[in-house]
C-alpha positions as CSV (number, residue, x, y, z in Angstrom):
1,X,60.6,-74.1,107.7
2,X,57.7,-72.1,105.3
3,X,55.1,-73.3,107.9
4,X,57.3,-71.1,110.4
5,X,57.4,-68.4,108.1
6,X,54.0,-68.4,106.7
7,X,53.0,-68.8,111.0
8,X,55.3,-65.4,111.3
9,X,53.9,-63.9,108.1
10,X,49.6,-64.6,109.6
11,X,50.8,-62.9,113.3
12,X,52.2,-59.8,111.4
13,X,49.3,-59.4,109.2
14,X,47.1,-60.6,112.3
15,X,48.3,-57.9,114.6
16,X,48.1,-54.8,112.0
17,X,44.3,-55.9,111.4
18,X,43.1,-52.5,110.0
19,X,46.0,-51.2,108.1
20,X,46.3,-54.6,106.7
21,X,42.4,-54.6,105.5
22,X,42.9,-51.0,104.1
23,X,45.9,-52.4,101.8
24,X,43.7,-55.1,100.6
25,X,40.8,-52.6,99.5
26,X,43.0,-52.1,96.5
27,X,43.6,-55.3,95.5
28,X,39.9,-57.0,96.6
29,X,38.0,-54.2,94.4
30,X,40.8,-54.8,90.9
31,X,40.3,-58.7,91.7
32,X,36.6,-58.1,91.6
33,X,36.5,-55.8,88.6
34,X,38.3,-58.3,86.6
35,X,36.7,-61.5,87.3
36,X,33.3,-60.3,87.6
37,X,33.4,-58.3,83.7
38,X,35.4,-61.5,82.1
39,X,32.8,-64.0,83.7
40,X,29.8,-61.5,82.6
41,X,31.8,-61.2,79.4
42,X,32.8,-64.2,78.6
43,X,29.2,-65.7,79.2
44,X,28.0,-63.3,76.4
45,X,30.5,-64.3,74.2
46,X,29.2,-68.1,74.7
47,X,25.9,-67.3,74.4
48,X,25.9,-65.3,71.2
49,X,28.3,-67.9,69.8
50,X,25.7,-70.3,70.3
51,X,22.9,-67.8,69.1
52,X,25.1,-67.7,65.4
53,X,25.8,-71.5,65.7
54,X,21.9,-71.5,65.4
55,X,21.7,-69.7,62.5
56,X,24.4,-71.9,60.8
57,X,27.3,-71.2,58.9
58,X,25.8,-71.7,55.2
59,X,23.8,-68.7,55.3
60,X,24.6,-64.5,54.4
61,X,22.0,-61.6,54.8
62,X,21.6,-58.8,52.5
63,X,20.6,-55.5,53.8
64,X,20.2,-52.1,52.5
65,X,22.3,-49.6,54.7
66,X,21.8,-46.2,55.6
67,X,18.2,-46.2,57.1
68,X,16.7,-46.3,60.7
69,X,14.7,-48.6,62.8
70,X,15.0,-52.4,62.3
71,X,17.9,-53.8,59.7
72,X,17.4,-52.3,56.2
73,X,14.6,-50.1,57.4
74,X,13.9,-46.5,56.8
75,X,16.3,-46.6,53.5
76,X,16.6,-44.3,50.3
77,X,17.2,-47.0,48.1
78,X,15.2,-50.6,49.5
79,X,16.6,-54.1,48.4
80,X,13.5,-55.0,45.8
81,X,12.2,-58.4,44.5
82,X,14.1,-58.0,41.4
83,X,17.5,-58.1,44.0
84,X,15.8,-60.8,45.8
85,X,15.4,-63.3,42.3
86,X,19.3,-62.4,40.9
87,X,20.6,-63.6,44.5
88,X,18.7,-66.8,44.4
89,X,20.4,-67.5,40.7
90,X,24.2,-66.9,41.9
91,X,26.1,-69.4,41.8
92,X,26.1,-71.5,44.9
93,X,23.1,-70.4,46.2
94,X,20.7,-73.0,47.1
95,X,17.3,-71.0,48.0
96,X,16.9,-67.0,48.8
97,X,14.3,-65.3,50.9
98,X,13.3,-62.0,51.2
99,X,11.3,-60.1,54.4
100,X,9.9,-57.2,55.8
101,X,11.2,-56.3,59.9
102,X,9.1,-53.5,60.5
103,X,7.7,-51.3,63.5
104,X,3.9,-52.1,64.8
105,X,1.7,-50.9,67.4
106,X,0.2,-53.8,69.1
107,X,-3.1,-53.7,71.4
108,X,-4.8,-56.6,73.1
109,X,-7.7,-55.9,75.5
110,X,-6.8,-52.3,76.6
111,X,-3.3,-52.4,76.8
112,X,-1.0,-51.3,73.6
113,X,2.7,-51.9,73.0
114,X,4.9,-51.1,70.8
115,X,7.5,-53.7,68.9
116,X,8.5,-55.0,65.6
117,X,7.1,-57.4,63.3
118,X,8.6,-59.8,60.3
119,X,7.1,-61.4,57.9
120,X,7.2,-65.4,57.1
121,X,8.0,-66.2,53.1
122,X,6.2,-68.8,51.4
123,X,7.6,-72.2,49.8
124,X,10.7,-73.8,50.4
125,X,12.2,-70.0,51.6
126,X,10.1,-70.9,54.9
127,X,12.1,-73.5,56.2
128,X,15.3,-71.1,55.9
129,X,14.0,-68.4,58.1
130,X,12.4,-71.4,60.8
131,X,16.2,-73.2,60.8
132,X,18.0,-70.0,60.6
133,X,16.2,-69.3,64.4
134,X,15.6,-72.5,65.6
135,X,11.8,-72.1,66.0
136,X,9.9,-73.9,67.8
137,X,6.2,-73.6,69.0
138,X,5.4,-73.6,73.4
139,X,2.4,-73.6,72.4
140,X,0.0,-73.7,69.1
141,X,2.2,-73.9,65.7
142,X,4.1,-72.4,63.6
143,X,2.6,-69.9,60.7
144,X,2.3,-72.1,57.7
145,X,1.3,-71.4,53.9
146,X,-1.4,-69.1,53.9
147,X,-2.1,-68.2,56.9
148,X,-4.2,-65.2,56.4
149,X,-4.7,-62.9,59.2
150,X,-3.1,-65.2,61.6
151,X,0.0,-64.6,63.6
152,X,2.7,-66.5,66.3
153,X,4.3,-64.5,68.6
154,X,7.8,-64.5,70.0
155,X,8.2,-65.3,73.8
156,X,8.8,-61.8,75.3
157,X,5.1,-61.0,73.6
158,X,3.2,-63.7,74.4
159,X,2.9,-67.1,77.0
160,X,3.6,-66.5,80.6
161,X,6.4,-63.7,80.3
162,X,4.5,-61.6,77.8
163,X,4.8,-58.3,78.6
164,X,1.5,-57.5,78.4
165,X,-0.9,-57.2,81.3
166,X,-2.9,-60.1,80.7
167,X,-1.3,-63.1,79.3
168,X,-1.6,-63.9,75.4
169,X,-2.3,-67.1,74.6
170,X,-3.2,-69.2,71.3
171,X,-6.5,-68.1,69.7
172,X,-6.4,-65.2,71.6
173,X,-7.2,-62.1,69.1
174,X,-4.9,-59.1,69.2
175,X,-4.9,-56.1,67.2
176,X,-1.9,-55.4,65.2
177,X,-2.0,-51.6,63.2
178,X,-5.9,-51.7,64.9
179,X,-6.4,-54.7,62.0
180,X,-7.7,-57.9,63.8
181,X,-5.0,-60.9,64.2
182,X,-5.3,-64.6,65.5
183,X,-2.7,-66.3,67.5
184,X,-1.8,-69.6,66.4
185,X,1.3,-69.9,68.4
186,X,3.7,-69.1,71.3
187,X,7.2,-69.9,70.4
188,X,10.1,-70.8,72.8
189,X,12.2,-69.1,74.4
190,X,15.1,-68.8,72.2
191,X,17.7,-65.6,74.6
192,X,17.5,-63.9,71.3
193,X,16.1,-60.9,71.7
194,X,15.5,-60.9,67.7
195,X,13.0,-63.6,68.3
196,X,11.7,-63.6,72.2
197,X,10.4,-59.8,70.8
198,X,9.3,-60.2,67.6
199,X,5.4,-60.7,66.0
200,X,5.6,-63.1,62.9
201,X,3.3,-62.9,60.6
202,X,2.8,-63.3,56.9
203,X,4.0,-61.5,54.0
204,X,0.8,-60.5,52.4
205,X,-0.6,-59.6,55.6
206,X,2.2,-57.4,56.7
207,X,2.4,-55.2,53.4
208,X,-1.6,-54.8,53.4
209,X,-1.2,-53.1,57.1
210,X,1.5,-51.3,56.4
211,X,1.0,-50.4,52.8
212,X,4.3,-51.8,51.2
213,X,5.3,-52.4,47.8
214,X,4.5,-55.6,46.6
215,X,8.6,-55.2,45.2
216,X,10.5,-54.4,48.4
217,X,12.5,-56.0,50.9
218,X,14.0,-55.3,54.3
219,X,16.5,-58.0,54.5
220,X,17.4,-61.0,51.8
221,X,18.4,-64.1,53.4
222,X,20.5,-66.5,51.2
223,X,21.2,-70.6,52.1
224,X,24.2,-71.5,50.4
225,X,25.2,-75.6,49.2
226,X,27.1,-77.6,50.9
227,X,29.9,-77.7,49.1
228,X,30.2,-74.2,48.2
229,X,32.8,-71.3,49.1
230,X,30.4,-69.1,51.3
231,X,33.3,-66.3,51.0
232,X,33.0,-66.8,47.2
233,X,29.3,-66.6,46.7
234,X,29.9,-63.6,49.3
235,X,31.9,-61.7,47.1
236,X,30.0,-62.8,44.1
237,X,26.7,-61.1,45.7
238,X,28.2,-57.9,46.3
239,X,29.5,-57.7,42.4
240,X,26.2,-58.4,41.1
241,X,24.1,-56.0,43.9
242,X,27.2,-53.3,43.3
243,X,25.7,-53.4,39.2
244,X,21.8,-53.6,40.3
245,X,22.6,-50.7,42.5
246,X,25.1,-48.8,40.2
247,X,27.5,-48.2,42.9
248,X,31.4,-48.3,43.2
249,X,33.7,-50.3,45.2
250,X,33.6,-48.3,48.7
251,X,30.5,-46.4,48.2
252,X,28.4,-49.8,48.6
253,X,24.9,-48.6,50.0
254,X,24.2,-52.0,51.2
255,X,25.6,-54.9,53.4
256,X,26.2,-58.4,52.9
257,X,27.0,-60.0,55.9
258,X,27.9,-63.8,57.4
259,X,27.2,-64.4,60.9
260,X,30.9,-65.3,61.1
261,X,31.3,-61.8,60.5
262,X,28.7,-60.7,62.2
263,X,29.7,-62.8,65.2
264,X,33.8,-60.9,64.8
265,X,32.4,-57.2,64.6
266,X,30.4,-58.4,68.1
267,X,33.0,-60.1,69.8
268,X,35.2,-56.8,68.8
269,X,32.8,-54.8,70.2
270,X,33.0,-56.8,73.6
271,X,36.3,-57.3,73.7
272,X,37.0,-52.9,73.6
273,X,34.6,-53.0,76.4
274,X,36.0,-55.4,78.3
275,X,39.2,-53.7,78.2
276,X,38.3,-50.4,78.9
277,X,37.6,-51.9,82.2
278,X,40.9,-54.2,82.4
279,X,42.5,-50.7,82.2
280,X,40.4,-49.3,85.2
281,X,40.9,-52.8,87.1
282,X,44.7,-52.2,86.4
283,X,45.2,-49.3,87.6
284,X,43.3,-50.1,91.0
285,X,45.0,-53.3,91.5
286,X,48.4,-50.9,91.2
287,X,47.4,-48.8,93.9
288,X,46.7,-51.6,95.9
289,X,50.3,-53.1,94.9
290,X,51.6,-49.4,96.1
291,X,49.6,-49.9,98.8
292,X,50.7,-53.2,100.0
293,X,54.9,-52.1,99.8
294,X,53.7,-49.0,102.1
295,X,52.5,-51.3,104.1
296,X,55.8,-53.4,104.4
297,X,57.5,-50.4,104.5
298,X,55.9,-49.4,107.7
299,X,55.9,-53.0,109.2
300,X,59.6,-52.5,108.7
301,X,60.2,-50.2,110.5
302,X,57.6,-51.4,113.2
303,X,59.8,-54.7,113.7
304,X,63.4,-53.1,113.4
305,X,63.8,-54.3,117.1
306,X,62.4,-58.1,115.9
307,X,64.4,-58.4,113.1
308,X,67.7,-57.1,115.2
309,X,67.1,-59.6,117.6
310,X,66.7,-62.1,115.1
311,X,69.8,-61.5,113.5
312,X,71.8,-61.3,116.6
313,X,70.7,-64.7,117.4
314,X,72.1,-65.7,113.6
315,X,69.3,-65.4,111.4
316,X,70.7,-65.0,107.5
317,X,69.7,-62.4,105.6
318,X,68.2,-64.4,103.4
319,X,65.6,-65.4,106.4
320,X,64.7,-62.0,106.5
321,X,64.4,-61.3,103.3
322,X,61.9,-64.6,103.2
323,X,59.7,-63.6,106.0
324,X,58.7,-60.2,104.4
325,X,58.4,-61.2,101.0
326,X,56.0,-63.8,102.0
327,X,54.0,-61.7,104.5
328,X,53.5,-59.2,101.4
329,X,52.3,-62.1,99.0
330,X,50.0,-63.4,101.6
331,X,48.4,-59.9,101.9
332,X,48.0,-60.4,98.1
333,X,47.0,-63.2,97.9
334,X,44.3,-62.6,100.6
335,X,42.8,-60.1,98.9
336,X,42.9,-62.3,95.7
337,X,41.0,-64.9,97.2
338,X,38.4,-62.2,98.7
339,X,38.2,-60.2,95.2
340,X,37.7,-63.3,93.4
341,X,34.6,-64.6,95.5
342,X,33.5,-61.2,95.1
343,X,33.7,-61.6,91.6
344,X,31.6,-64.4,90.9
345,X,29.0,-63.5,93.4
346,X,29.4,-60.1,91.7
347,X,28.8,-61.4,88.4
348,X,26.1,-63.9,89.0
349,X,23.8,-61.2,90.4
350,X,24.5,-58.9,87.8
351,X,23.7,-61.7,85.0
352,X,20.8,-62.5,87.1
353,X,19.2,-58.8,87.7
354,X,20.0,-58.5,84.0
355,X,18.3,-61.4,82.7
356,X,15.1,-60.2,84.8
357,X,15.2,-56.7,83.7
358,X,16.0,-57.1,79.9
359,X,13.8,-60.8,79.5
360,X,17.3,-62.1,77.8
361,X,18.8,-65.6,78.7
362,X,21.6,-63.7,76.7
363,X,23.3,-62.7,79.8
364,X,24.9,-64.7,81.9
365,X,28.4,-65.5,83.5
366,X,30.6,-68.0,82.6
367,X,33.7,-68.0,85.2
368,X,36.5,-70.8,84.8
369,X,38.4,-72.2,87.3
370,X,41.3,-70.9,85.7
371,X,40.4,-67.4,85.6
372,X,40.0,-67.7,89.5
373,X,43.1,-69.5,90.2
374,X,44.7,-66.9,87.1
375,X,43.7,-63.8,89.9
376,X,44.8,-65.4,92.8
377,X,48.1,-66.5,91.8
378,X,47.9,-62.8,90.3
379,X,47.4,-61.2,93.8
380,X,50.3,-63.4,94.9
381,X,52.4,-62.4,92.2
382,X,51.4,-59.2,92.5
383,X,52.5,-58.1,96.4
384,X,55.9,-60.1,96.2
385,X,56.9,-58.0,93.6
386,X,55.9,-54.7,95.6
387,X,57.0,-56.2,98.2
388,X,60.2,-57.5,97.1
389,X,62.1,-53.9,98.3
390,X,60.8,-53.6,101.9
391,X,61.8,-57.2,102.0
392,X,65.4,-56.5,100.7
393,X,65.2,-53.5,103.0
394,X,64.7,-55.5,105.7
395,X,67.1,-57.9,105.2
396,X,70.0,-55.8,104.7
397,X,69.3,-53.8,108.4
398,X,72.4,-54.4,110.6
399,X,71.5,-55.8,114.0
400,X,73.9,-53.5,116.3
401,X,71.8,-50.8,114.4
402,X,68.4,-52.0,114.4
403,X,68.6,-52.6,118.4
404,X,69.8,-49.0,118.4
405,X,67.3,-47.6,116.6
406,X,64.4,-49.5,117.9
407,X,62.0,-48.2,120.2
């Protein structure tokens, strides 16, 4: 019996073949909307999930706040190496490194770019920074202990996507600051843009280019033991670096920051994006839920002679009523299925083109099967509740009448 009234549901929607493509438009472009900026979205959220998971969870920066540029740049008051030894002494804290991210002009051959470059710190501190980003040479090594003069580049800068016109290699001499640098390696493409565009080099180095105090610091990166409370050793920072800096609680001139938090205030961020457009997508997939009860308004009273016939012949109002609520969920879930396929084809060419235009694995899609079957069942949902009136409307027609009135 539903393969009768899906059959009658097809020839209806089958024989109003424009009308019933312009009721769709609604629906197709909402469908598309939503699962194209939840796969696109969601696939960030992996990503820089797995970006943090890479930096671990036993590790908090310290910056200074209120500057410009790269993190704790461009600041009145700098963190300084007095900061830097206190922080390495709290309690919990296994080892505490402090760098420099700054802005560099960078030649090689003729051609001259502009990026940022951080330094490497010595000892033990090292290790921290190489975990912290996973890094791992493509080609060369990585900077070690005194390596004077000497650079490694991230991805972005160097190896076969540099975005320099001739490609960079190891031993290759560039000019950084118009002072004379060797490369010593390529690292791996890691989707961070913090690493794929940075130029490490050592801490020496860096302040002799740039003339910096031998006693300030961009960023302070602390590891914290195992078995310690990174929330308490959080806290604990901030009292002592609220008494180095003589500053009250709420007029703190610096940040101390986990990734888990850092990972929250980005998936916040995301998440008010994403439903800025959830809002738009609504509101388009309600005009095409308006649209599609117009629609089964008109076929209505396009079949009033059909449906008198039919009921003159015995059919229940409840058969009625059936055949036009299902017609309007197959015209929903039509333009489901379309807006859905639209959607992924959507969003893996927009992860794609952005992935070639920014250089940033970063951005991708991730759709799940249940967030296609979620829209389709959606659509469904969606035009047999607009269509739920015409379809009572219908059904409720008496069948001396509707042979009167028909034409």
């Amino acid at each position: 019996m539903l393969i009768d009234y899906a059959k009658f549901a097809f020839n209806g929607i089958k024989n109003r073949k424009l009308r019933s493509w312009l009721t769709m438009i609604g629906i197709i472009i909402g469908i598309t909307a939503v699962v194209s900026l939840i796969g696109i979205g969601q696939g960030l959220k992996v990503a820089i999930s797995s970006q943090f998971g890479n930096i671990g969870t036993d590790k908090l920066t310290v910056t200074a706040s209120g500057g410009f540029g790269p993190p704790g740049t461009g600041v009145v008051n700098p963190l300084t190496k007095d900061n830097l030894e206190k922080i390495g002494r709290v309690n919990g804290v296994k080892v505490a490194a402090g760098r420099l991210v700054r802005s560099i002009k960078i030649q090689y051959k003729d051609d001259v770019k502009f990026g940022n470059a951080a330094s490497m710190p010595e000892g033990e501190a090292r290790k921290i920074i190489e975990s912290s980003f996973d890094l791992e040479p493509e080609q060369g090594r990585l900077l070690e202990d005194g390596d004077r003069k000497k650079v490694m580049l991230g991805n972005n800068i160097g190896g076969e996507s540099s975005e320099f016109e001739k490609e960079i290699t190891t031993r290759s001499k560039i000019l950084i600051e118009d002072e004379e640098f060797e490369v010593v390696g390529i690292l791996e493409k890691t989707g961070s843009f913090a690493v794929d565009a940075l130029v490490f080099t050592e801490d020496d180095d860096l302040r002799e280019i740039l003339d910096i105090p031998d006693k300030e610091y961009d960023i302070i990166v602390a590891q914290i033991h195992q078995n310690a409370d990174i929330k308490i050793v959080e806290e604990d920072i901030e009292k002592l670096m609220r008494k180095e800096r003589n500053v009250k609680i709420g007029e703190e001139d610096f940040t101390v920051q986990t990734p888990q938090a850092t990972l929250a205030q980005v998936n916040s961020t995301l998440f008010a994006v994403q439903l800025f457009v959830y809002i738009i997508a609504a509101i388009s997939i309600l005009v095409g839920g308006i649209g599609i009860m117009n629609t089964m308004f008109t076929s209505v009273l396009e079949r009033t002679k059909d449906i008198g016939i039919m009921k003159s012949i015995g059919a229940k109002n409840s058969t009625i009523f059936t055949l036009f609520f299902i017609e309007s969920g197959l015209i929903g879930s039509v333009g489901g299925i379309i807006g859905a396929a639209s959607g992924i084809a959507m969003a893996t060419g927009l992860a794609s083109v952005g992935r070639l235009l920014l250089g940033s694995e970063l951005i991708r899609a991730e759709i799940s099967i249940w967030l296609v079957l979620g829209s389709i069942f959606g659509s469904f949902l969606l035009g047999t509740i607009f269509g739920v009136i015409p379809a009572i409307r219908a059904s409720k027609l008496n069948p001396v009448d509707a042979l009167r009135n028909s034409k």
